[in-house]
N, CA and C of each residue as an Amber inpcrd file, in Angstrom:
protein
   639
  68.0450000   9.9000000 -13.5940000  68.7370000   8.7320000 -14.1080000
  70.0160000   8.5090000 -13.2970000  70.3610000   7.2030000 -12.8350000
  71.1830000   7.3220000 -12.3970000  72.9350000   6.7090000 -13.0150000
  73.7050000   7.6770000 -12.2280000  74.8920000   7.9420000 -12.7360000
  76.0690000   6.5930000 -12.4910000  76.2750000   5.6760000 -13.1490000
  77.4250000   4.6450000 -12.8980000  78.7670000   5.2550000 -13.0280000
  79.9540000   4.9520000 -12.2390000  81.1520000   4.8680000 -12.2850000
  81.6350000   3.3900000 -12.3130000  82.9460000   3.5080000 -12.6020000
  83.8980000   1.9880000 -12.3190000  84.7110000   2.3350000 -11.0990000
  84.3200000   1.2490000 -10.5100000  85.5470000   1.5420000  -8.9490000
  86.7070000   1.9560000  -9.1930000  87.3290000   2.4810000  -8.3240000
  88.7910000   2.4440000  -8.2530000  89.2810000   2.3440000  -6.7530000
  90.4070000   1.3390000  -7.1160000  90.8210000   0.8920000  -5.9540000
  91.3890000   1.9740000  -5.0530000  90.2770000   2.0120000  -3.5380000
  91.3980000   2.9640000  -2.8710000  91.6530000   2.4880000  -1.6860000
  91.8830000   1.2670000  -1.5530000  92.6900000   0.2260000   0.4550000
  93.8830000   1.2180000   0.4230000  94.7770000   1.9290000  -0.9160000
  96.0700000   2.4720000  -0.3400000  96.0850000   4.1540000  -1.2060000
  95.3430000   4.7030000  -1.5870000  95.1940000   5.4900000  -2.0240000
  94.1560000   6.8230000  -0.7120000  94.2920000   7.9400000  -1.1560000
  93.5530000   8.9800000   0.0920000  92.4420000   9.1550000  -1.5650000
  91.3680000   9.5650000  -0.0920000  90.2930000  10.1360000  -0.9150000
  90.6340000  11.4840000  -2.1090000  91.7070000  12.3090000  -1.6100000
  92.2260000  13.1140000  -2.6040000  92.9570000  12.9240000  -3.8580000
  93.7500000  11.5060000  -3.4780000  94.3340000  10.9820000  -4.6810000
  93.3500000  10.3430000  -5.7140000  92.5170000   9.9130000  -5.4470000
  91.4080000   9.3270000  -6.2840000  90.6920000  10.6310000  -6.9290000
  90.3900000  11.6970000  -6.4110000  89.5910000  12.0770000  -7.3420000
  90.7550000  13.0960000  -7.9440000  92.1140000  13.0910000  -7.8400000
  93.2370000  13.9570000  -8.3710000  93.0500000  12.4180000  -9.9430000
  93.3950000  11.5860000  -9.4280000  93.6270000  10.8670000 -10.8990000
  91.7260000  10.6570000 -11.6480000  90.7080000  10.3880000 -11.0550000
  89.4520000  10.5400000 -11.9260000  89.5930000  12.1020000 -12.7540000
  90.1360000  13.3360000 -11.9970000  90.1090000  14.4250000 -12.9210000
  91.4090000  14.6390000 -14.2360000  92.8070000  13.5530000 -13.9420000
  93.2140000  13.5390000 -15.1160000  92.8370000  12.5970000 -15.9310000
  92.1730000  11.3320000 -15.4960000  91.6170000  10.5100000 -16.8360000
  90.4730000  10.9990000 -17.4840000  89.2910000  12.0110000 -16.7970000
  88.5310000  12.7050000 -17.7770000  89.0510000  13.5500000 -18.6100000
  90.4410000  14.1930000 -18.1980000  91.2180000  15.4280000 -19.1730000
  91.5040000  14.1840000 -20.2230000  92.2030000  13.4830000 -19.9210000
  92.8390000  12.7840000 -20.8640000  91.7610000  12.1340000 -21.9600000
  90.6340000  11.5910000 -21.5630000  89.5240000  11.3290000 -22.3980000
  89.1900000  12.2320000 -23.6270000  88.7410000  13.2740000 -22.6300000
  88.5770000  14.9250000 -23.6800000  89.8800000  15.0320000 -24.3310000
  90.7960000  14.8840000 -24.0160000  92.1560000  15.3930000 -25.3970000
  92.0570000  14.3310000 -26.4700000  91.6700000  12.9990000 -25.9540000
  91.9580000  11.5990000 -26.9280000  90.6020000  11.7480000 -27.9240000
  89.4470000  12.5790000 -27.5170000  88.4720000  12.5910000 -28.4050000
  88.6970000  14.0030000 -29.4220000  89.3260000  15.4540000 -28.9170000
  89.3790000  16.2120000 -29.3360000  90.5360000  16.1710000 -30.3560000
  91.4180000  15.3220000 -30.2390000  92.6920000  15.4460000 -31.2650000
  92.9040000  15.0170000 -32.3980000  92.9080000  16.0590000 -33.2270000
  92.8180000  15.8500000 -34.5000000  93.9110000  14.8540000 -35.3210000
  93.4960000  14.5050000 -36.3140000  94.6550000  13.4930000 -36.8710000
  96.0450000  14.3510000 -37.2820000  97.2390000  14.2340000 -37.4390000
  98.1010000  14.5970000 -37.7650000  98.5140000  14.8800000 -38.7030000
  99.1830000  15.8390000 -39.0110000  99.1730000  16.5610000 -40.3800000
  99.0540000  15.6700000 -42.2590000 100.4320000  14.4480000 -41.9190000
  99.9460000  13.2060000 -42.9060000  98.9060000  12.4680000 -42.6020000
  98.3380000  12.3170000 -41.3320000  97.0150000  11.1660000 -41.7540000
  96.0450000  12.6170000 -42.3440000  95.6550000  13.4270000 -41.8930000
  94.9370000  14.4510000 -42.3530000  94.5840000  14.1880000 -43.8950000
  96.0630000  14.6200000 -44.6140000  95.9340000  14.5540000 -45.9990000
  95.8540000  13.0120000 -46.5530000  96.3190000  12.2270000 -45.6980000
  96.1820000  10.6060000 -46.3740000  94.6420000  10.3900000 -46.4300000
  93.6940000  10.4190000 -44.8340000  92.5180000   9.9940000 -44.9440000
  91.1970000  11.1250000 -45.9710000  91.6360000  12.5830000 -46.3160000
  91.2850000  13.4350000 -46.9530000  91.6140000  12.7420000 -48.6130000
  92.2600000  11.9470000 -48.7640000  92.4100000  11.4150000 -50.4900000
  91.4840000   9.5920000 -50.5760000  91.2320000   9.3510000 -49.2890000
  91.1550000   7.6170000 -49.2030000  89.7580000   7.6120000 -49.0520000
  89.2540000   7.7950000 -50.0420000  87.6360000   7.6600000 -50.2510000
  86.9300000   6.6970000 -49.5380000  86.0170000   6.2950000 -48.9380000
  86.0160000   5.0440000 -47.9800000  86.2830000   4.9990000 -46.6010000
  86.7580000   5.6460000 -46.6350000  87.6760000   5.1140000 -45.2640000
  87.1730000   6.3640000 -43.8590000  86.4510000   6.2640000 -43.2970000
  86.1310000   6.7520000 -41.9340000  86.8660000   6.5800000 -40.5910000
  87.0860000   7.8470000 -39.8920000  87.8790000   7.5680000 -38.7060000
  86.6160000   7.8070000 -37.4260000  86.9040000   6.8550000 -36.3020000
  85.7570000   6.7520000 -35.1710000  87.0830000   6.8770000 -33.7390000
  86.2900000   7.4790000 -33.0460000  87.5410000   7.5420000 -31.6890000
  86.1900000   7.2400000 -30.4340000  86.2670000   6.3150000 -29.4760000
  85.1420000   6.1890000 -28.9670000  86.4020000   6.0530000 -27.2720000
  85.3790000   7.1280000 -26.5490000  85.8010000   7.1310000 -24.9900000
  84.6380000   6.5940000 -24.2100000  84.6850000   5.3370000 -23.4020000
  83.5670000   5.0140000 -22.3460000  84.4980000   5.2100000 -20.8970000
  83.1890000   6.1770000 -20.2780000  83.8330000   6.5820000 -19.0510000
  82.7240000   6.8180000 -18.1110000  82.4190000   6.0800000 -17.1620000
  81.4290000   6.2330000 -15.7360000  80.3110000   5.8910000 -16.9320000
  79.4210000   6.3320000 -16.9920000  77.7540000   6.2160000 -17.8310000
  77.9130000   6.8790000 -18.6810000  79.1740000   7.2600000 -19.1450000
  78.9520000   7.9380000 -20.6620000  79.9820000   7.3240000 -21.7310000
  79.6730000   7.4050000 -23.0390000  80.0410000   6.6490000 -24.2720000
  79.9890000   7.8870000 -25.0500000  81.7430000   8.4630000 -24.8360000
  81.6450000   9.7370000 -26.1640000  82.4920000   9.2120000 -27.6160000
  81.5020000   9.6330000 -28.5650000  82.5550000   9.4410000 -29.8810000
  82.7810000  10.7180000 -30.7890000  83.8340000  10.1460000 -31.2900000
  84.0020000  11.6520000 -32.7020000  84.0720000  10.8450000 -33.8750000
  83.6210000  11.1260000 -35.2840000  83.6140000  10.4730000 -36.3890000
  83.6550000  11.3360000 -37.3160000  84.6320000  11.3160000 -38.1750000
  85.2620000  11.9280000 -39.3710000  84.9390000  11.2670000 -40.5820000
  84.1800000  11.7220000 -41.6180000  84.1520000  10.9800000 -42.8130000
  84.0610000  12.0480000 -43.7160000  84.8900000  11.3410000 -44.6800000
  85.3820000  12.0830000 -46.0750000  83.9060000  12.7770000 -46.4480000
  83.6530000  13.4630000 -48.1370000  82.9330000  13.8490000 -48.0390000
  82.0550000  13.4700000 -49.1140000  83.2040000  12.8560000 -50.3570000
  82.9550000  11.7950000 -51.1620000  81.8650000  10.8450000 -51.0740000
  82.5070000  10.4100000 -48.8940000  81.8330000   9.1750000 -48.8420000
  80.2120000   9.4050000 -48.5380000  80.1220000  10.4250000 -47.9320000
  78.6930000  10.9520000 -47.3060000  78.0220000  11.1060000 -48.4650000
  78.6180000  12.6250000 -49.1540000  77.1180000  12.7620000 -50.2950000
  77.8900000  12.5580000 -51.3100000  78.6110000  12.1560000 -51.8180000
  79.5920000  11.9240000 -53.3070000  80.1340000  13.0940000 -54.1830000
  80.6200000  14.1310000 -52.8380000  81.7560000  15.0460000 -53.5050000
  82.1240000  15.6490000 -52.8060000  83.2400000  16.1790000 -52.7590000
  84.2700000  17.1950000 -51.3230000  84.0400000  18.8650000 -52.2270000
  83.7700000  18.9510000 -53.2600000  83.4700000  20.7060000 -53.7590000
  82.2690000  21.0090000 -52.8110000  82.6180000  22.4390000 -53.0920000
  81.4930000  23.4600000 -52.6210000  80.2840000  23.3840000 -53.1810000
  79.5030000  23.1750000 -52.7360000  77.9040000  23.1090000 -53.3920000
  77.1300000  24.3320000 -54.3790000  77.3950000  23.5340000 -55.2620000
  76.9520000  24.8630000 -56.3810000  75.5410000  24.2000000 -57.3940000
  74.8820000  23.4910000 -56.7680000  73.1790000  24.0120000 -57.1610000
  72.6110000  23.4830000 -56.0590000  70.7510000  23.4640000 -55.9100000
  70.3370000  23.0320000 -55.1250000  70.3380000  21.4880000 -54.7200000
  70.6740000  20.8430000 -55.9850000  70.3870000  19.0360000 -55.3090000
  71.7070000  19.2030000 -54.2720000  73.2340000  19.6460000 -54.6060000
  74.5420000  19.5440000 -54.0730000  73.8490000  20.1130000 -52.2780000
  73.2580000  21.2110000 -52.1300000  72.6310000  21.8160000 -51.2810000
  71.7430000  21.0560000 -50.3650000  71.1650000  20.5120000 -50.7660000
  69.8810000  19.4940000 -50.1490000  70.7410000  18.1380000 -49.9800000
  71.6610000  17.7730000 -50.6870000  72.5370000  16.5800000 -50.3130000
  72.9380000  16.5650000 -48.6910000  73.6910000  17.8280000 -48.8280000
  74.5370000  18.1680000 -47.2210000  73.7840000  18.1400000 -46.4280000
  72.7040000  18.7400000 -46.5280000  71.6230000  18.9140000 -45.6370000
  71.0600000  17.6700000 -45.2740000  70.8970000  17.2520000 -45.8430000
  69.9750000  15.9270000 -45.5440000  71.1760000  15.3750000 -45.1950000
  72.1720000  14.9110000 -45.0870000  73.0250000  14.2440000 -44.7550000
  73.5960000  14.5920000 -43.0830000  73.6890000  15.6700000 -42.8470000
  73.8120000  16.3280000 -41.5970000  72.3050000  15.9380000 -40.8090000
  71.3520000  16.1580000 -41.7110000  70.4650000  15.2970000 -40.2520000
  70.6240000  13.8480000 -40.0440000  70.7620000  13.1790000 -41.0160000
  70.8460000  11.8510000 -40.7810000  72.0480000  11.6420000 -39.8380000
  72.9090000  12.0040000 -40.0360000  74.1130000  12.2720000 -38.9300000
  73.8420000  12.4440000 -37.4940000  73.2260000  13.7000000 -37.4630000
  72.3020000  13.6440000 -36.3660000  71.7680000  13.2390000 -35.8030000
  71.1390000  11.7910000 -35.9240000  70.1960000  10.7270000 -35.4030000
  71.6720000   9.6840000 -35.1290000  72.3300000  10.2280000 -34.0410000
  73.0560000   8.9980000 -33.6080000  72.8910000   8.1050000 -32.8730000
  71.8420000   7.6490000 -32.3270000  71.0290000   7.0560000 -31.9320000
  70.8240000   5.5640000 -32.8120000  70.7830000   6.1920000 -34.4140000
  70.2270000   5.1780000 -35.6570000  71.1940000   4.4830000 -36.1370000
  72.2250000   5.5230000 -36.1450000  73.8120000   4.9840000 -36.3590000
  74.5660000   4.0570000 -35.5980000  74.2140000   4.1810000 -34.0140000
  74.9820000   3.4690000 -33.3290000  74.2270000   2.8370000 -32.5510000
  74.0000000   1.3230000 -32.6930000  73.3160000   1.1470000 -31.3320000
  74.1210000  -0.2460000 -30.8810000  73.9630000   0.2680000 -29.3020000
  74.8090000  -0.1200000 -28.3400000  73.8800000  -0.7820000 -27.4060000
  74.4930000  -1.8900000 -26.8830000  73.6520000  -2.8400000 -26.3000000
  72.3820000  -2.7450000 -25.7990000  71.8520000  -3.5950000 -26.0470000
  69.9990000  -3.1280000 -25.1000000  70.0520000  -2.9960000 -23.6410000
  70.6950000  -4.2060000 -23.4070000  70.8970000  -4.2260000 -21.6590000
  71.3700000  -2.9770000 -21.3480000  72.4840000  -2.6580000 -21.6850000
  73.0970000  -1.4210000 -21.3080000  72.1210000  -0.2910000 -20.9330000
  71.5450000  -0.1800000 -21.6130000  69.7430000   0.9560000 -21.6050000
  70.5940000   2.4370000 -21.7050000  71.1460000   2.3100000 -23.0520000
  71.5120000   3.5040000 -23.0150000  70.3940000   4.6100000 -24.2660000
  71.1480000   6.0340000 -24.1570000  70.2140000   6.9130000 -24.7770000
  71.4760000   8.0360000 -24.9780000  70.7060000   8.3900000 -26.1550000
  71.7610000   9.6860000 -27.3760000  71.4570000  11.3130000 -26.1860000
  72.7670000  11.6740000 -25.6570000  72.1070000  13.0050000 -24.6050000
  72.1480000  13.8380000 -26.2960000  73.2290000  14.1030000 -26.7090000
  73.7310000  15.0560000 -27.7740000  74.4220000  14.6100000 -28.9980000
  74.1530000  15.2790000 -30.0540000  74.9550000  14.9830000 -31.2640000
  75.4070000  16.5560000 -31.7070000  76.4280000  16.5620000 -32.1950000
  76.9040000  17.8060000 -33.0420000  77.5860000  17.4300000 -34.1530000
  76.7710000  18.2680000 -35.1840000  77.1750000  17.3700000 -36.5260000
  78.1070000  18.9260000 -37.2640000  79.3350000  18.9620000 -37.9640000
  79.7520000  19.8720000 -38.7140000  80.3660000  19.6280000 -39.9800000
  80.2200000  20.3430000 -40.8370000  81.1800000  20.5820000 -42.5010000
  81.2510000  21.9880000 -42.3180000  82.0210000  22.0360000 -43.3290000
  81.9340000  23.5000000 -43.6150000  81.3590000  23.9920000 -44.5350000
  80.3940000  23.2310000 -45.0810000  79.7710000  23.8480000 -46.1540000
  77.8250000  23.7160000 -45.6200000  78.0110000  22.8410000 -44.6950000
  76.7330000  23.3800000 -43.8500000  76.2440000  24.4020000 -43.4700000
  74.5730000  24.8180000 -43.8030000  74.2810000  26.0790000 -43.6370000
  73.9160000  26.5380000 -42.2000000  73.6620000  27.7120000 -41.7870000
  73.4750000  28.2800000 -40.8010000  72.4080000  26.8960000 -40.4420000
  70.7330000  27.0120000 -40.9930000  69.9100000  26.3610000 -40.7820000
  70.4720000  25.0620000 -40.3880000  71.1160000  24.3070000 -41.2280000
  71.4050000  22.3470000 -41.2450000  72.1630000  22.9110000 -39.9100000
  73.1630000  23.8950000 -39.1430000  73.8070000  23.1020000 -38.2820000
  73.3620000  23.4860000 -37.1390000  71.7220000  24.5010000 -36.8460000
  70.9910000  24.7150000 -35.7220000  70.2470000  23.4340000 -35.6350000
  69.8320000  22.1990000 -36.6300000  69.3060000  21.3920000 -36.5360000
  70.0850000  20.1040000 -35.8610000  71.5000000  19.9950000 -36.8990000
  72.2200000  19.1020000 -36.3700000  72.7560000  19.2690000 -34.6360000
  72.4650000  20.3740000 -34.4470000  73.3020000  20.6500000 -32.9750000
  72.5530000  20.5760000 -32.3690000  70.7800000  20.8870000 -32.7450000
  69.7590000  20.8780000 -31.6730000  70.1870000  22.2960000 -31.2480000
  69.9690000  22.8530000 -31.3760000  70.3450000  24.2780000 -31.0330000
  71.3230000  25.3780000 -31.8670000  71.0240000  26.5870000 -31.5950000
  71.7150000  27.8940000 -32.3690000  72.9280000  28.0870000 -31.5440000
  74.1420000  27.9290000 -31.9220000  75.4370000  27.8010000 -31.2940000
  76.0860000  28.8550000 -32.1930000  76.7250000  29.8660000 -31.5300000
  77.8030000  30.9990000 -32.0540000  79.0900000  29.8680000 -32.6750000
  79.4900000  30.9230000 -33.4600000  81.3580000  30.0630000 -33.8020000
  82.2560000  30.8970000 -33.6020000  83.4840000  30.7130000 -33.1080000
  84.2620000  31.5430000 -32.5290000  85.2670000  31.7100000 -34.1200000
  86.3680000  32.4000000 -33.8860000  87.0850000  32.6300000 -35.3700000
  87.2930000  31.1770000 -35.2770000  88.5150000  30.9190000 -34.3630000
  88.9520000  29.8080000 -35.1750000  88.4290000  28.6670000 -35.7670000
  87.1400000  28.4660000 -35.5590000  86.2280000  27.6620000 -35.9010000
  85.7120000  27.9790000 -37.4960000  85.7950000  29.6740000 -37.2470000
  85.2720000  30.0540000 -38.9610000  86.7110000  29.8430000 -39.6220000
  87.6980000  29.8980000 -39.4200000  89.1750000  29.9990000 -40.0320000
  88.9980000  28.1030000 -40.3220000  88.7280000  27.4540000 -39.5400000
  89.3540000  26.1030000 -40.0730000  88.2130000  25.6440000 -40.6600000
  86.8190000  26.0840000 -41.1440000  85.8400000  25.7860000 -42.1070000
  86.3140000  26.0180000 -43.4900000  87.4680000  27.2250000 -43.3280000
  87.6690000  27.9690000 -44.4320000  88.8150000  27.1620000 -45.0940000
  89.5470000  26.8770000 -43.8890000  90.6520000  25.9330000 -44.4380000
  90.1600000  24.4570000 -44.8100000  89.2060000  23.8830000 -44.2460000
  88.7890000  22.3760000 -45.1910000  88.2270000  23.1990000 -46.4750000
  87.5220000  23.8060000 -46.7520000  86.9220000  24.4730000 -47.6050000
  88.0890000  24.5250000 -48.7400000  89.2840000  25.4000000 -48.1590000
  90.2710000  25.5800000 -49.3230000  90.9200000  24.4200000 -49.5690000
  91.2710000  23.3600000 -48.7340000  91.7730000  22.4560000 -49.0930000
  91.1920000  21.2110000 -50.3920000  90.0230000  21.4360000 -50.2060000
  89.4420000  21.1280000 -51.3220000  88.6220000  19.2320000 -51.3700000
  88.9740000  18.9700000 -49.9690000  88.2600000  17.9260000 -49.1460000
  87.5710000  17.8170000 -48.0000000  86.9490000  18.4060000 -48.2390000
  86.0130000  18.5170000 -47.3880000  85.5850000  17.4000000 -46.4340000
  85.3490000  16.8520000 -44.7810000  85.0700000  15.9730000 -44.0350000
  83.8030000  16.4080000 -43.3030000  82.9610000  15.2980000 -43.4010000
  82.1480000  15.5330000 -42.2350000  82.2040000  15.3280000 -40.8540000
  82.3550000  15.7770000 -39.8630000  82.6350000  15.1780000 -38.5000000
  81.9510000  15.8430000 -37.6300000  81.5160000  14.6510000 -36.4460000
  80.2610000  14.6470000 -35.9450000  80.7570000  14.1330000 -34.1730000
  80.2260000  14.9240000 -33.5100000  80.6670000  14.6120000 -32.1360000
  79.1360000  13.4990000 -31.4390000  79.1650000  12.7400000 -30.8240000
  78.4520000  12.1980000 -29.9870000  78.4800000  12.2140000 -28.5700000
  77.1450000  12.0440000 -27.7760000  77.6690000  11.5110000 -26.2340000
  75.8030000  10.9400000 -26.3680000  76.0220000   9.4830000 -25.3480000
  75.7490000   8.5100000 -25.2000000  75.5290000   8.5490000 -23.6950000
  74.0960000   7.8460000 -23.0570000  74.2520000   7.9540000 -21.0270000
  73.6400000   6.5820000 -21.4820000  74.2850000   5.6150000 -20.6230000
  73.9690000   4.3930000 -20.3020000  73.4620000   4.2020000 -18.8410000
  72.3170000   3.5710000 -18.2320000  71.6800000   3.2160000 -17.0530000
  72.7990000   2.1350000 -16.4760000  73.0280000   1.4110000 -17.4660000
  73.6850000   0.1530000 -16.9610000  75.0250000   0.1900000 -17.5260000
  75.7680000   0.6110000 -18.0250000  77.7710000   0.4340000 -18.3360000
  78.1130000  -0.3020000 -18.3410000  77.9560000  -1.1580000 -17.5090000
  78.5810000  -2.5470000 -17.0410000  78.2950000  -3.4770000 -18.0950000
  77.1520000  -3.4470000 -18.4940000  76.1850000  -4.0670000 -19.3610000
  76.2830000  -3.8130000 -21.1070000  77.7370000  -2.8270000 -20.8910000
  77.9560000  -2.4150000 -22.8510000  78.8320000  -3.8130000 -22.8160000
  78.5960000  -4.5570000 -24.1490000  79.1490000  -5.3780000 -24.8220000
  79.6170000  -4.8320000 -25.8210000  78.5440000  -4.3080000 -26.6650000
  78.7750000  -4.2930000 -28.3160000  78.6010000  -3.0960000 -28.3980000
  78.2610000  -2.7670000 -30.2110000  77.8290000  -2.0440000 -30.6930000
  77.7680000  -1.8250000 -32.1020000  76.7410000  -1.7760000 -32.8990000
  76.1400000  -2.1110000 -34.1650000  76.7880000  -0.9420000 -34.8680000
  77.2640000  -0.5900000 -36.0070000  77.2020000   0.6480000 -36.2920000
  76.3120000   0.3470000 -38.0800000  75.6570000   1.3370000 -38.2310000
  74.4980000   1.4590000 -39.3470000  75.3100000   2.2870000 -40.4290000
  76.3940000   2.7110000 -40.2300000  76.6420000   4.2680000 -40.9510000
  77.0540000   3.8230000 -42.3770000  76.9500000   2.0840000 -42.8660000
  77.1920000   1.4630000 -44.0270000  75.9560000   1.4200000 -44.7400000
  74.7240000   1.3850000 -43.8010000  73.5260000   1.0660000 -44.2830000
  72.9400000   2.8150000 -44.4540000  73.3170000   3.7860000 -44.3620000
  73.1450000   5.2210000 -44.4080000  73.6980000   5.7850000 -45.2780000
  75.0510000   5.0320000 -45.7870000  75.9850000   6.0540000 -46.8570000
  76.3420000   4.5560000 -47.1510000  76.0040000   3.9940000 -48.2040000
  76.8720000   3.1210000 -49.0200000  78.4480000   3.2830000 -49.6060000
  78.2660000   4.5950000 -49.5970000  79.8180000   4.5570000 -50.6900000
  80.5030000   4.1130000 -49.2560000  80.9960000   4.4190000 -48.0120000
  81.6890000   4.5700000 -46.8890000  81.9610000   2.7090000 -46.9530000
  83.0590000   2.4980000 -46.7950000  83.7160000   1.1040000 -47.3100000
  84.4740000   0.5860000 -45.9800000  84.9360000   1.8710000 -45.3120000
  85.7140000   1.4290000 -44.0340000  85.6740000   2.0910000 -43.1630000
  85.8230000   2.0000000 -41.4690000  85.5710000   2.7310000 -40.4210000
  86.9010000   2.3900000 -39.8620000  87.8580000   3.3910000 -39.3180000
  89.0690000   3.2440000 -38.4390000  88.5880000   3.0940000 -37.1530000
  88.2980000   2.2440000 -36.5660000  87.6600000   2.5050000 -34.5040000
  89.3380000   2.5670000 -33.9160000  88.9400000   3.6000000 -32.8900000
  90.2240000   3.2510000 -31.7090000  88.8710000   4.0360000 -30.4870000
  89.3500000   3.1430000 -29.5850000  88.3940000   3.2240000 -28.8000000
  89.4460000   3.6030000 -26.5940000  88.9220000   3.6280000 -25.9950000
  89.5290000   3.5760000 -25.2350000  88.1130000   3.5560000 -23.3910000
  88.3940000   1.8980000 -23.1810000  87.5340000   1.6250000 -22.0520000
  88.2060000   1.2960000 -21.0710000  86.8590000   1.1370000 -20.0140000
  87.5990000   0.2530000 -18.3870000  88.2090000  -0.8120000 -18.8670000
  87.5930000  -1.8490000 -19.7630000  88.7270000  -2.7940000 -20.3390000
  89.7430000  -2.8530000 -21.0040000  90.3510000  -1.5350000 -21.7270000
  91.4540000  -1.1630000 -22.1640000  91.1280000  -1.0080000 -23.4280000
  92.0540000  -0.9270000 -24.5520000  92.2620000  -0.1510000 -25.5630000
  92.1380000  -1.3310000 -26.6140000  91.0260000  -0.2530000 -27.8230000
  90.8410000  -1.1760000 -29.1930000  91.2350000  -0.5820000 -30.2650000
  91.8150000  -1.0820000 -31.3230000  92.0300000  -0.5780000 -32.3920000
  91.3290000  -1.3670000 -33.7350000  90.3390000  -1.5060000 -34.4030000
  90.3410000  -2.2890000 -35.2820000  89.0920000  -1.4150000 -36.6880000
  89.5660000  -2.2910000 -37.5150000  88.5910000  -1.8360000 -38.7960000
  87.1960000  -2.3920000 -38.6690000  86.2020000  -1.4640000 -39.2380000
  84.8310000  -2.3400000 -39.0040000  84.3460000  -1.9030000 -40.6880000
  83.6660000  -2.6640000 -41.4590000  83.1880000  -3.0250000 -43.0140000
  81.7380000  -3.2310000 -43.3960000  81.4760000  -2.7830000 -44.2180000
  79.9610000  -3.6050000 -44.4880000  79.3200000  -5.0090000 -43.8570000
  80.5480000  -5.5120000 -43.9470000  80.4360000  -7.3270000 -43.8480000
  80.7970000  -7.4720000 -42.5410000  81.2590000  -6.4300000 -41.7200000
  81.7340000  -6.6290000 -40.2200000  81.6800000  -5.5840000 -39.5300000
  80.2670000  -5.2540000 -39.3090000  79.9160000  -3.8480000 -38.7760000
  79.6400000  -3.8880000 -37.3380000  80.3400000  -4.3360000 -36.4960000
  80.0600000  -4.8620000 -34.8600000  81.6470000  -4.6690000 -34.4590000
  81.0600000  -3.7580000 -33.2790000  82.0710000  -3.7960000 -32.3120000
  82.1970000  -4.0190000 -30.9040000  83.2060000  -5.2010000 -30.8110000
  83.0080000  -5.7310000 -29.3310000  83.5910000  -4.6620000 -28.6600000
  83.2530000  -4.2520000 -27.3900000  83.9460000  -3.8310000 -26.5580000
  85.0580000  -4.8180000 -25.5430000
């Protein structure tokens, strides 16, 4: 398959300076997708039932996102699962997560395709998150330490990593998102996005589930 980039101008730039700044805008991509919300939005969007956070990076042929949703909004409760329906809720909910593909679809022209999804809670079992990951993945402590800490905190979020390969890039316009038609209770999506065309911030709703790029 082949791999698209966006030019960058180099009439006054050396071949070294170009790929010195392509390797800090991929760092910078990876920090803008990896960074967690801040200590008050944390606890604000952890009480605001509804309300989903989306961070979307398009860069060369790839379209990475991260998506945080309460836990309320997914299966209709942030406790620890204490019988089997609470059990089979998560579960089933983590695969559907998993199919980001179903959740998001992004222009036809574009001809893009889901490489990976990684779906996590902390109350997901060994099994749901060899499925959601597509694979058996170790966890390092701090990974078991901050399961433990949504766990104790007593709100639990689901959040789910994506990556996306587009044939054509050039060719992303839009993008549909389904995740209203998957989890009804979920009322609102935070997008901040960050492309070759620059930077989006906006809410997307039942009634306005499209996002232009």
């Amino acid at each position: 398959m082949t791999a698209y980039s966006f030019p960058i101008d180099c009439r006054i730039r050396s071949r070294r300076h170009e790929l010195s700044i392509l390797a800090i805008t991929v760092i910078l991509f990876a920090v803008f997708l990896a960074t967690p919300l801040k200590a008050a939005e944390r606890h604000h969007h952890a009480h605001e039932h509804g309300v989903s956070t989306l961070k979307i990076a398009v860069e060369g042929p790839l379209v990475e996102m991260r998506l945080v949703s309460p836990g309320m909004d997914i299966v209709g409760f942030e406790h620890a699962p204490s019988t089997d329906t609470d059990r089979q809720a998560v579960a089933k909910a983590g695969a559907l997560l998993a199919e980001g593909g179903t959740l998001f679809i992004l222009s036809a022209d574009a001809k893009c395709g889901l490489v990976n999804a990684d779906v996590d809670h902390p109350f997901l079992s060994s099994d749901t998150e060899k499925h959601a990951h597509g694979g058996k993945h170790g966890h390092d402590h701090g990974e078991e330490h901050g399961h433990r800490d949504a766990a104790d905190d007593g709100h639990s979020a689901f959040q789910a990593q994506y990556r996306f390969r587009c044939e054509d890039i050039g060719k992303l316009r839009r993008m549909d998102v389904k995740l209203f038609e998957k989890f009804p209770a979920a009322r609102e999506i935070e997008v901040e996005a960050i492309t070759p065309r620059g930077q989006i911030a906006r809410d997307l709703t039942p009634d306005s589930p499209r996002l232009d790029f």
